[in-house]
C-alpha beads as a LAMMPS data file, in Angstrom:
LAMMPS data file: protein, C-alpha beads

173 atoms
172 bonds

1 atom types
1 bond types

-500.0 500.0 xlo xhi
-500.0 500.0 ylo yhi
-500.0 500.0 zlo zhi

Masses

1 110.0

Atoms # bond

1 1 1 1.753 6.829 -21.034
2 1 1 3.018 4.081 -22.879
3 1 1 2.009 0.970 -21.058
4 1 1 -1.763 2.373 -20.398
5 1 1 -3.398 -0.305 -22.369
6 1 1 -2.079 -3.104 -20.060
7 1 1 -4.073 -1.956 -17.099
8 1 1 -8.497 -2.578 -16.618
9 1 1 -10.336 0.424 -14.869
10 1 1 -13.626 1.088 -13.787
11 1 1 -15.647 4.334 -13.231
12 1 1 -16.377 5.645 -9.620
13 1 1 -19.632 7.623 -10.631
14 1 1 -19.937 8.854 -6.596
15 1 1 -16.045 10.039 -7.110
16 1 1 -16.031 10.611 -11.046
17 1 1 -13.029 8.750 -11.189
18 1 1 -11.377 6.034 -12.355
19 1 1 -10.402 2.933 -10.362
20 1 1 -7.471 0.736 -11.634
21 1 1 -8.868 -2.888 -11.871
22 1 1 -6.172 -4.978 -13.016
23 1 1 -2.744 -4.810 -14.910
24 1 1 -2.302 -7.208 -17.457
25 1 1 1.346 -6.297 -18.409
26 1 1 4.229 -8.858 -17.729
27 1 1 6.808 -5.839 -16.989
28 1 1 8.504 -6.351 -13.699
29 1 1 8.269 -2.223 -12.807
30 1 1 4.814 -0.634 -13.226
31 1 1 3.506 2.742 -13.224
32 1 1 0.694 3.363 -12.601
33 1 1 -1.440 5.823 -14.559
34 1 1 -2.757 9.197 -13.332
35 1 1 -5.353 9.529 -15.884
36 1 1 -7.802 7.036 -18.153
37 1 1 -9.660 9.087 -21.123
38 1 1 -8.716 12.617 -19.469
39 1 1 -10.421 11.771 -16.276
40 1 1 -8.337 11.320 -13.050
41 1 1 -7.483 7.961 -11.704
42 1 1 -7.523 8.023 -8.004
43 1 1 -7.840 4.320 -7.082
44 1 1 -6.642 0.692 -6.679
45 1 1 -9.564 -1.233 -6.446
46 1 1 -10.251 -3.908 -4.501
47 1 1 -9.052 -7.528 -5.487
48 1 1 -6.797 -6.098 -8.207
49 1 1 -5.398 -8.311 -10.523
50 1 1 -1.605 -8.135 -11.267
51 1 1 1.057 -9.756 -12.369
52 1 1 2.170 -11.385 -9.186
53 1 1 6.417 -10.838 -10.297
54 1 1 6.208 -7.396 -10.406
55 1 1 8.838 -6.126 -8.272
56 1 1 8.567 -2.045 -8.135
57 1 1 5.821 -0.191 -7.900
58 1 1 4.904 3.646 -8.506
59 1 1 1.816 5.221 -7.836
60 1 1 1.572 8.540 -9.119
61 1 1 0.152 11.826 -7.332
62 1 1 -3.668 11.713 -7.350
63 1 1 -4.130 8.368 -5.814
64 1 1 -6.287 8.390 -2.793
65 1 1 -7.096 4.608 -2.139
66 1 1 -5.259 1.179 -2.148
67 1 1 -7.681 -1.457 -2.410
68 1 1 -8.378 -4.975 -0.199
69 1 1 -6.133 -7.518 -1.835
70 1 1 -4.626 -5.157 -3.967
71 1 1 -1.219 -6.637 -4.006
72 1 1 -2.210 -10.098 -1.700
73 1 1 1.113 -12.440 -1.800
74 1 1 1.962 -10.482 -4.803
75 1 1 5.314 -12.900 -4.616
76 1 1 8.123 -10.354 -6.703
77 1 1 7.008 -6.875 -5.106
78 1 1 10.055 -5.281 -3.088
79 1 1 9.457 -1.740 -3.783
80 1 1 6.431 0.685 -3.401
81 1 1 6.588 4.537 -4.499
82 1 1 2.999 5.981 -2.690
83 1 1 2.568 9.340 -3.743
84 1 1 1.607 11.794 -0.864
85 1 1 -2.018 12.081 -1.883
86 1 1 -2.908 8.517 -0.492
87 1 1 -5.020 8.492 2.652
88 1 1 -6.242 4.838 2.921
89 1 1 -4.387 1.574 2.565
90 1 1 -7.114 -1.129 2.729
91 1 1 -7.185 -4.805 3.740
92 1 1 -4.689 -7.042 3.241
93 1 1 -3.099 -4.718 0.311
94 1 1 0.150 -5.909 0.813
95 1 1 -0.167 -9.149 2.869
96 1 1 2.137 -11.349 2.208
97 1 1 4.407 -9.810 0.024
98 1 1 7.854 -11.256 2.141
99 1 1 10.169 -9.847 0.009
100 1 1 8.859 -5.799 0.215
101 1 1 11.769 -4.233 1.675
102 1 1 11.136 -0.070 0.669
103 1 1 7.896 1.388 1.279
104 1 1 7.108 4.898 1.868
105 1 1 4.499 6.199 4.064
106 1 1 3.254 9.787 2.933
107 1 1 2.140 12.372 4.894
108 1 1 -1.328 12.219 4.429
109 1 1 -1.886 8.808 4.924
110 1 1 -4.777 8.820 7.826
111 1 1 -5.230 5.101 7.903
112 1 1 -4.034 1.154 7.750
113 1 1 -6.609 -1.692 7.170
114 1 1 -6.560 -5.244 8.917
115 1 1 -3.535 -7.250 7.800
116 1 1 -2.582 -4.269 5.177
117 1 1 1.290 -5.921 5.876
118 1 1 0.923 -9.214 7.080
119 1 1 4.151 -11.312 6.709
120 1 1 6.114 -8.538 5.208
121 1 1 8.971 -10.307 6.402
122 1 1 11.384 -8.225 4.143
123 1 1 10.386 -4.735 5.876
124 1 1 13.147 -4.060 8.375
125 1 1 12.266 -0.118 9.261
126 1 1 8.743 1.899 8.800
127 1 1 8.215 5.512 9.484
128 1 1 4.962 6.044 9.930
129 1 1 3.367 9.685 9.349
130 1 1 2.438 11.453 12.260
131 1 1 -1.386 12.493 11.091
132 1 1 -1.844 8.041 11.033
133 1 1 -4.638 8.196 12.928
134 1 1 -5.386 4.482 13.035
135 1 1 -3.762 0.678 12.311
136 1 1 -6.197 -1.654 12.637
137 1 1 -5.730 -5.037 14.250
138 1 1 -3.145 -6.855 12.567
139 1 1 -2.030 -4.631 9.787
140 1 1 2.106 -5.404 10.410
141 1 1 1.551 -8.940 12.499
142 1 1 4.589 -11.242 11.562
143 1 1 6.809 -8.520 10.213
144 1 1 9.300 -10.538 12.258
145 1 1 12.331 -8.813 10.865
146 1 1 10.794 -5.338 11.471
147 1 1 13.882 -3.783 13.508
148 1 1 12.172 -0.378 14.183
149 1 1 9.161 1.352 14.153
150 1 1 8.645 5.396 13.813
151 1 1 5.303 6.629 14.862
152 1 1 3.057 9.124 16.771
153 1 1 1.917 8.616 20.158
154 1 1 -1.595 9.672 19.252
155 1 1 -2.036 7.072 16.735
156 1 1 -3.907 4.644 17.529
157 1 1 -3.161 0.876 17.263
158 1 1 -5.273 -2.162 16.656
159 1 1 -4.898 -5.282 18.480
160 1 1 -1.965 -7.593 17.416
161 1 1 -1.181 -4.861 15.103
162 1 1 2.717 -5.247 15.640
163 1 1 2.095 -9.456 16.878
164 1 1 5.879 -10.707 16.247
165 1 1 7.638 -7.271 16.643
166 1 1 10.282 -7.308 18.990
167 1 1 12.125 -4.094 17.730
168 1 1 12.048 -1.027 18.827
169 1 1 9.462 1.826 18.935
170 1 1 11.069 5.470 18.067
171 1 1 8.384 8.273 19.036
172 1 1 7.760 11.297 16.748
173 1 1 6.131 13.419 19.809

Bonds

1 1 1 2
2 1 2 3
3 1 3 4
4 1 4 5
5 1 5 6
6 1 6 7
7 1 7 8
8 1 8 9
9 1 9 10
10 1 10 11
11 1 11 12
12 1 12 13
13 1 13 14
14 1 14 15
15 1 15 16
16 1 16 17
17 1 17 18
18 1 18 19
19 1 19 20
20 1 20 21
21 1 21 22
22 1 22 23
23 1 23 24
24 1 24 25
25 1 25 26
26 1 26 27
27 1 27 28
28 1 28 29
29 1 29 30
30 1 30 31
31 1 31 32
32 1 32 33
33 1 33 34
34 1 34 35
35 1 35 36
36 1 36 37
37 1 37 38
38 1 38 39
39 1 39 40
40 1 40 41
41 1 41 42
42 1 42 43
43 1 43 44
44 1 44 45
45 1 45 46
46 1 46 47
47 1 47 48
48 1 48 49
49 1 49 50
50 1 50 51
51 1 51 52
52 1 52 53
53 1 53 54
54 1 54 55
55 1 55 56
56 1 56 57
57 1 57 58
58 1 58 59
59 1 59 60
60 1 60 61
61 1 61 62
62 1 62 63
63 1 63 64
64 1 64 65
65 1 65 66
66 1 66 67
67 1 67 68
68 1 68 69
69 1 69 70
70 1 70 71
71 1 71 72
72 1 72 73
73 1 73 74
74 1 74 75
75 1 75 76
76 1 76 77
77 1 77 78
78 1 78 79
79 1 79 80
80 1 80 81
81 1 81 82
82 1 82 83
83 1 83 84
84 1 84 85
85 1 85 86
86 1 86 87
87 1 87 88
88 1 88 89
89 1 89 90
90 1 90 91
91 1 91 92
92 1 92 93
93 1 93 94
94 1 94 95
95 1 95 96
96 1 96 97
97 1 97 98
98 1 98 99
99 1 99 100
100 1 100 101
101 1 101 102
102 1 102 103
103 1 103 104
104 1 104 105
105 1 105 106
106 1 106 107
107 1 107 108
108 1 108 109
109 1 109 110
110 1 110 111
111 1 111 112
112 1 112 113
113 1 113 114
114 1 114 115
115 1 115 116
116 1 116 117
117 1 117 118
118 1 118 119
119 1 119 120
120 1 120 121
121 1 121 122
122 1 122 123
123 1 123 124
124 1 124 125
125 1 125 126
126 1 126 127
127 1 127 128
128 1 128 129
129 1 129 130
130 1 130 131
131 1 131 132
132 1 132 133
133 1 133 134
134 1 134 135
135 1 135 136
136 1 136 137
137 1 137 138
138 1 138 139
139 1 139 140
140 1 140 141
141 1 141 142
142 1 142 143
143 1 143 144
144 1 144 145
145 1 145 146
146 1 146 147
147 1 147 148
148 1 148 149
149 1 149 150
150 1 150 151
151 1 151 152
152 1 152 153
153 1 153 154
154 1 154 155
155 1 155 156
156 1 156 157
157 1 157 158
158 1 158 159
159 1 159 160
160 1 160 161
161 1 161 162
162 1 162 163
163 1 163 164
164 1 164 165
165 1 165 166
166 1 166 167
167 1 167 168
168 1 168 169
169 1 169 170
170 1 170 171
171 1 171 172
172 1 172 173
């Protein structure tokens, strides 16, 4: 991959995999890379460090993690490809990021930190997968312009994890 010199990693030795640490690129679409030195890249860590006006995002098949803070106010950000291999999106990933319009969910996502969207005043409509089994408390509090909301019935939801919503709610069972 050509830009895979602009991103930090770190080994998972429990996972024997890499963890994207940072991106140190100025490029205003980044993807990101499936492999570092042959071996499999399956995270964003925590606290990543990024350039904050990036505006799209892909994530490539493989991932299974978005880190706490990964993309925190990241100010630019209005797109995010998640490949269907990501289960977790962790705390306050994407909080703040007002101007994050497209994101998709995938399939296999099982779970939504605290705050993972807060103030993702840009979203407008979310369909969430039906095996979500959990949003914790406040992962999409003030997405005020949020007009809908697709979910499961038997997912379950945090407190104030929708605080500001006054959409609609569109079933998938």
């Amino acid at each position: 991959m050509k830009n895979k010199n602009l991103f930090d990693f770190e080994f998972d030795k429990d996972e024997k995999c890499w963890s994207v640490m940072a991106y140190i690129g100025r490029s205003k679409e980044v993807i990101f890379p499936a492999f570092h030195k042959d071996i499999p890249v399956k995270k964003i860590g925590d606290e990543f460090i990024c350039y904050m006006k990036i505006k799209r995002v892909t994530i490539p098949e493989g991932y299974t993690y978005i880190g706490a803070w990964a993309f925190y106010i990241c100010i630019g950000l209005t797109e995010v490809k998640l490949p269907e291999s990501l289960t977790s999106i962790g705390l306050n990933a994407f909080g703040g990021c007002k101007r994050l319009t497209e994101i998709n969910f995938p399939k296999g996502l099982t779970s939504i930190e605290e705050r993972a969207f807060l103030g993702c005043t840009g979203l407008k409509s979310i369909i969430l997968p039906e095996n979500l089994t959990y949003i914790e408390e406040a992962a999409f509090s003030g997405c005020t312009n949020l007009e809908t909301i697709t979910l499961s019935r038997k997912t379950r939801i945090g407190d104030k994890a929708f605080e500001g919503f006054k959409g609609q709610f569109i079933y998938l069972d």
